[in-house]
KEPAFI-361534 format. One record per residue (C-alpha): residue number from 1; residue in three letters; z, x, y. Coordinates in Angstrom, 3 decimals. Each point is the difference from the previous one (the first is absolute). Example, Ala and Ser with C-alpha at 12.3 -4.5 7.8 and 13.67 -1.06 7.14 Angstrom:
REM KEPAFI-361534
<bavex->1 | rolum->ALA | z->7.800 | x->12.300 | y->-4.500>
<bavex->2 | rolum->SER | z->-0.660 | x->1.370 | y->3.440>
***
This chain:
REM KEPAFI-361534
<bavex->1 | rolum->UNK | z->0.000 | x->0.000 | y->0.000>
<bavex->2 | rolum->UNK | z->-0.670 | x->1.140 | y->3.381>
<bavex->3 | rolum->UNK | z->1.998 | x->-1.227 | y->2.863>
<bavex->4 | rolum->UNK | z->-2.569 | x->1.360 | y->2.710>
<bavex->5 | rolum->UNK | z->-2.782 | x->-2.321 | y->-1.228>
<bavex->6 | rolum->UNK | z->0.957 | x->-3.756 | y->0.068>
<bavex->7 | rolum->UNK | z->-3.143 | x->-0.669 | y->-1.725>
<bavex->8 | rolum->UNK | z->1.287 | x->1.877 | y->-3.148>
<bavex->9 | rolum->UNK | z->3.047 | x->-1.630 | y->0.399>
<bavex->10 | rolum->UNK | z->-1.168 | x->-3.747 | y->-0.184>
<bavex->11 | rolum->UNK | z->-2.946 | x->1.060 | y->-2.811>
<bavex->12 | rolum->UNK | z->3.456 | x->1.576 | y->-1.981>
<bavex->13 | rolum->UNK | z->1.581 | x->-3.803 | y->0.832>
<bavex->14 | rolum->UNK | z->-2.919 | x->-1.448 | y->-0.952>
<bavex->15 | rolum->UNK | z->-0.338 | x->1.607 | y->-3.382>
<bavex->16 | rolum->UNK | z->3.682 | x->-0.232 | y->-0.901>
<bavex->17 | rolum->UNK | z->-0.021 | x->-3.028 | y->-2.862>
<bavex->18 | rolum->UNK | z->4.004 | x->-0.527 | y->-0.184>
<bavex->19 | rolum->UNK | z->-0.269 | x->-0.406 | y->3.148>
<bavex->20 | rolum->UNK | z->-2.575 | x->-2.493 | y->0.999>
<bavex->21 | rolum->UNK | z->1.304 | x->-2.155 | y->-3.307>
<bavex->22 | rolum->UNK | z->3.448 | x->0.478 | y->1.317>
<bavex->23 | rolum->UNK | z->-0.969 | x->-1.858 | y->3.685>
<bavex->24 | rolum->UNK | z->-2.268 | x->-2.635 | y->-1.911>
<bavex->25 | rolum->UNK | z->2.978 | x->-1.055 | y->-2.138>
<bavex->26 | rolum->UNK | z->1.715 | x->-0.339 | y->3.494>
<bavex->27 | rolum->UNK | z->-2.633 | x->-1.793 | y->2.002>
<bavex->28 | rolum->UNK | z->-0.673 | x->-2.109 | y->-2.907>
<bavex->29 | rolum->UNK | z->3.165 | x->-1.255 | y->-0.580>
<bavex->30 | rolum->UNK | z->0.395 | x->-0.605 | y->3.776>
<bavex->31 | rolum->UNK | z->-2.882 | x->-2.003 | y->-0.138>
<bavex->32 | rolum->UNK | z->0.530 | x->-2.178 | y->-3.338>
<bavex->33 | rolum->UNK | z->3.491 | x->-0.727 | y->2.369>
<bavex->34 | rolum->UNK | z->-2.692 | x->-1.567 | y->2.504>
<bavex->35 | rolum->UNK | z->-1.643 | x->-1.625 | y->-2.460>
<bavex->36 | rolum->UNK | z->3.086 | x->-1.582 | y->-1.533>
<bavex->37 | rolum->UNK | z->1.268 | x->-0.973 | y->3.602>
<bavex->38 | rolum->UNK | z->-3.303 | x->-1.951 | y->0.738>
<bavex->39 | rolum->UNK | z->0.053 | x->-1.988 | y->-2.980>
<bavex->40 | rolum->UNK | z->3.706 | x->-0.698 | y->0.193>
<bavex->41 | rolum->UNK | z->0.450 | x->-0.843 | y->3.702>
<bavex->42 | rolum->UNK | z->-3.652 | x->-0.940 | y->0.715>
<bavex->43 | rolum->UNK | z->-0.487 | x->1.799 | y->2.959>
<bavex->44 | rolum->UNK | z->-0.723 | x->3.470 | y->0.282>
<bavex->45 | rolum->UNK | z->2.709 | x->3.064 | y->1.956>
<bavex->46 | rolum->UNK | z->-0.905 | x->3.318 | y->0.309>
<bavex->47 | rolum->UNK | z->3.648 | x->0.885 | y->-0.086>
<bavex->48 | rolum->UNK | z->-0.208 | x->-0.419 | y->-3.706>
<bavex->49 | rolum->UNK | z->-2.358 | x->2.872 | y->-0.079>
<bavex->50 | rolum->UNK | z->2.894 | x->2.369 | y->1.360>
<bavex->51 | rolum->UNK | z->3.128 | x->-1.551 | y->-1.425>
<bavex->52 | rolum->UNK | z->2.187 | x->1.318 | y->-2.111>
<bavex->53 | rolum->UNK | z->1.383 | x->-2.611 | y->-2.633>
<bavex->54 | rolum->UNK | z->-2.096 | x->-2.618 | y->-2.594>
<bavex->55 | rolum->UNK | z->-2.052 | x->0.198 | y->-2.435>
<bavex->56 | rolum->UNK | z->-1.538 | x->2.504 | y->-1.625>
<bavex->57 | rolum->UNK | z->2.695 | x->3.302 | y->1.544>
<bavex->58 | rolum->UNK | z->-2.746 | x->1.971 | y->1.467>
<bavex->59 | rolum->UNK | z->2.641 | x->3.185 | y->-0.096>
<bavex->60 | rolum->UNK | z->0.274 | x->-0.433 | y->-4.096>
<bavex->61 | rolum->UNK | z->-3.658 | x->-0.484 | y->0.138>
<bavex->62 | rolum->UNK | z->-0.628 | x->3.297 | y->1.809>
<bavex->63 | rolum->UNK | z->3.131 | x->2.097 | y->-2.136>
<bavex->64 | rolum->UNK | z->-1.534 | x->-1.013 | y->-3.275>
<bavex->65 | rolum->UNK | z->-3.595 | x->0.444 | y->1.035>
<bavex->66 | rolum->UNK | z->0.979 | x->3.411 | y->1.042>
<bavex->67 | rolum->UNK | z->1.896 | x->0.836 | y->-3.079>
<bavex->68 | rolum->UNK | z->-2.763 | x->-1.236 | y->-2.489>
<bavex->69 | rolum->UNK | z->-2.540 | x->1.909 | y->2.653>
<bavex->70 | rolum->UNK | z->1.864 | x->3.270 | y->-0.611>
<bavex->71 | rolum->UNK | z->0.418 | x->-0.403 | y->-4.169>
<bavex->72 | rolum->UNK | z->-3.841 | x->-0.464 | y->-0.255>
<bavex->73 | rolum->UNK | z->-0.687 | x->2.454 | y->2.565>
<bavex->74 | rolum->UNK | z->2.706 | x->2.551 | y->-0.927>
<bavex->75 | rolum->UNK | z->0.997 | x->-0.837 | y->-3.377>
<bavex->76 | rolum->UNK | z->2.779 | x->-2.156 | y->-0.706>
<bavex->77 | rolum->UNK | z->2.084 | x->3.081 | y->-1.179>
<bavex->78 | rolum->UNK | z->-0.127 | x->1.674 | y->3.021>
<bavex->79 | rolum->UNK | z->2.696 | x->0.587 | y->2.511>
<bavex->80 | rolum->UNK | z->-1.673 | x->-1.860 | y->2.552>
<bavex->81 | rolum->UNK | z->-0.057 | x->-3.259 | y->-1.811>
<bavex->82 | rolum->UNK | z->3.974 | x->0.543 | y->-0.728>
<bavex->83 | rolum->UNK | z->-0.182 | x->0.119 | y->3.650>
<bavex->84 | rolum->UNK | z->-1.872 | x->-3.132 | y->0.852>
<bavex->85 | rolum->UNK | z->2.117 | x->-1.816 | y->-2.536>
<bavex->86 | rolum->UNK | z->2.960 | x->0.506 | y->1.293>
<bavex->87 | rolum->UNK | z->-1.709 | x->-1.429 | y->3.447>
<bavex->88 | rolum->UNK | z->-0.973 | x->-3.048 | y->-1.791>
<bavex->89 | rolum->UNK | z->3.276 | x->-0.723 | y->-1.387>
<bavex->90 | rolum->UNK | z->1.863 | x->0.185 | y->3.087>
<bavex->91 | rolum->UNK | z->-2.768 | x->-1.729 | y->1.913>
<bavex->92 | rolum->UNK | z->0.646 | x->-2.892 | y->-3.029>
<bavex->93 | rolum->UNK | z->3.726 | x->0.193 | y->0.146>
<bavex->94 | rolum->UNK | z->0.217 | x->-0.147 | y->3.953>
<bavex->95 | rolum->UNK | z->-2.882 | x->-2.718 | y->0.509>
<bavex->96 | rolum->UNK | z->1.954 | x->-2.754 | y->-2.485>
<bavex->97 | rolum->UNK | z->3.618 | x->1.463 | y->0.459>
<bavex->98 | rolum->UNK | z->0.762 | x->1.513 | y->3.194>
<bavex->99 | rolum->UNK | z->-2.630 | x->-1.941 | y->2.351>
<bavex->100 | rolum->UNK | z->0.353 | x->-3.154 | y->-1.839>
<bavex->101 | rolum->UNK | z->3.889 | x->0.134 | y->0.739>
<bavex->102 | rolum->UNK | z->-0.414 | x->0.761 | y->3.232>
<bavex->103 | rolum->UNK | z->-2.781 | x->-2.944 | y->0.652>
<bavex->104 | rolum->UNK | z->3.216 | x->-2.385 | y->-1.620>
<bavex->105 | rolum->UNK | z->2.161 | x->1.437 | y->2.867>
<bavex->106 | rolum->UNK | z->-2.241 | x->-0.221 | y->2.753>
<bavex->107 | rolum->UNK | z->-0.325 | x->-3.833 | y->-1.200>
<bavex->108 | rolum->UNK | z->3.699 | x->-0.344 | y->0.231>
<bavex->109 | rolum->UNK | z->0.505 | x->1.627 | y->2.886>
<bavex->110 | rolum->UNK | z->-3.173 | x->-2.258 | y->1.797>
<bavex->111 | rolum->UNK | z->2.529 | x->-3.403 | y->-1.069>
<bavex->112 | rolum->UNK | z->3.059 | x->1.802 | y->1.285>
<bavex->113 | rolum->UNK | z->-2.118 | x->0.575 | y->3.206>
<bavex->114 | rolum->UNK | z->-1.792 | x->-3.779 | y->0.097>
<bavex->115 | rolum->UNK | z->3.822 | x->-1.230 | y->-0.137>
<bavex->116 | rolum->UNK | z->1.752 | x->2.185 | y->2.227>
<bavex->117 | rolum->UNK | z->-2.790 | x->-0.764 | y->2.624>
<bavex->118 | rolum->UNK | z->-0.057 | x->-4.098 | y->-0.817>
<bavex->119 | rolum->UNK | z->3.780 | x->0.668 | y->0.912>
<bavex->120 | rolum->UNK | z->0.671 | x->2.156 | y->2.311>
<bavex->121 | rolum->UNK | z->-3.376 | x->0.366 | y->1.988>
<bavex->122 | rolum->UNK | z->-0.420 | x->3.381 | y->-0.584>
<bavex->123 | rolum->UNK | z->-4.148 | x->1.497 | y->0.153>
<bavex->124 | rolum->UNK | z->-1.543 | x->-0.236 | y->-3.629>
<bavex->125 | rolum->UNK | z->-1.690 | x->3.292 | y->-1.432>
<bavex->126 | rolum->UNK | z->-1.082 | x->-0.094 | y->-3.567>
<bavex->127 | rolum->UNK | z->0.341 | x->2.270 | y->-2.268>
<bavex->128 | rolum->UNK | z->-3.403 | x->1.060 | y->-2.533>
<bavex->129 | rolum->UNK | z->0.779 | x->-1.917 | y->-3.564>
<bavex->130 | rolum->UNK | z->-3.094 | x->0.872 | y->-1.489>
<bavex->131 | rolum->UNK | z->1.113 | x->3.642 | y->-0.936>
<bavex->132 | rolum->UNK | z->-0.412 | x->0.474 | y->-4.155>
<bavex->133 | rolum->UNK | z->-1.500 | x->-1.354 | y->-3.043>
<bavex->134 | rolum->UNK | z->0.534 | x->-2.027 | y->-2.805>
<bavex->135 | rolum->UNK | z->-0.173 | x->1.655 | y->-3.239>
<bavex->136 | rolum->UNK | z->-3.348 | x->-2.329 | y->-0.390>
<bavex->137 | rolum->UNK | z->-1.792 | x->1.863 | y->3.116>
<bavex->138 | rolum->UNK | z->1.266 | x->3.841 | y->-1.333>
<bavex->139 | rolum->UNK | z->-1.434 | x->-1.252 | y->-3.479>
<bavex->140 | rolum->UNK | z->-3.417 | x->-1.013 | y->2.245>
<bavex->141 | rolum->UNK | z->0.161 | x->3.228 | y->2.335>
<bavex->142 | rolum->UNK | z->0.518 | x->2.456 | y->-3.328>
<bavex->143 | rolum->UNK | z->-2.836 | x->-1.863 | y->-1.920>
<bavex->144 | rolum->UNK | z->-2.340 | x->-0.470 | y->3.109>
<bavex->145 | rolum->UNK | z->0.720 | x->3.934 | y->0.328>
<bavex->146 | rolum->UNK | z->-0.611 | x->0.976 | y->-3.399>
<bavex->147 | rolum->UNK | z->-3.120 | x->-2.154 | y->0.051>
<bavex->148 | rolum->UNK | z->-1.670 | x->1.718 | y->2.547>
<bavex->149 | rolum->UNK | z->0.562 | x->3.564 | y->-0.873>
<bavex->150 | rolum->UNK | z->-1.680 | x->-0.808 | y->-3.498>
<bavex->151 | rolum->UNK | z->-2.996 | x->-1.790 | y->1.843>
<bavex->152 | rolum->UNK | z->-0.063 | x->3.116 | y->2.109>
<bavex->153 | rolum->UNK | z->0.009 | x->2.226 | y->-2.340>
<bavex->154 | rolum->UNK | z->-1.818 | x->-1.478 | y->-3.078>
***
């Protein structure tokens, strides 16, 4: 890679498979989220495109399109797989654990707000909900992932 010459740079992006399978899991997913939106609510947002939240988890859908990536690229005995793995599971674990948890509170905390204000007058701000996944949309994400990186590759 040369860092002087942009072009070789880009061509170097542009060849670079995990990659560009990697950011098609992602924009995929964001997309089918679209999709999904638009036939549930009838109407069409844009937000949807950048949320984070619903259905399929476009950050399992990247982790495990990377990790498959790398094992057909690499080998899935190499160190860099091991790697990408462990990405994936934490990616899992934090998108339906951690996030998920934290969506419950921010719901919670959004009632304690909606009645403190219907009481007491004080200014409403909400809090996001929509933070983490179900295990449903992590099962989606990792399949949608690993789904990709074998079209990609095949």
């Amino acid at each position: 890679m040369t860092l002087g010459n942009s072009h070789s740079v880009l061509a170097e992006f542009g060849r670079n498979k995990v990659l560009s399978a990697t950011f098609l899991a992602w924009f995929t997913a964001q997309f089918l989220k679209v999709v999904i939106g638009v036939i549930r609510d009838k109407r069409f947002n844009f937000k949807w495109f950048l949320r984070s939240g619903g259905m399929p988890s476009s950050h399992v859908a990247l982790s495990m399109c990377l990790t498959t990536s790398i094992g057909l690229e690499h080998g899935f005995d190499s160190g860099l797989f091991a790697v990408a793995c462990g990405f994936a599971v934490i990616t899992m674990f934090d998108a339906q654990g951690v996030r998920r948890h934290s969506g419950k509170q921010a719901t919670l905390l959004n009632k304690m707000l909606e009645d403190i204000y219907a009481h007491k007058g004080l200014e409403e701000s909400k809090v996001k909900e929509l933070l983490g996944h179900t295990p449903v949309e992590v099962f989606a994400g990792g399949t949608l992932g690993i789904l990709i990186a074998l079209l990609f590759y095949r």
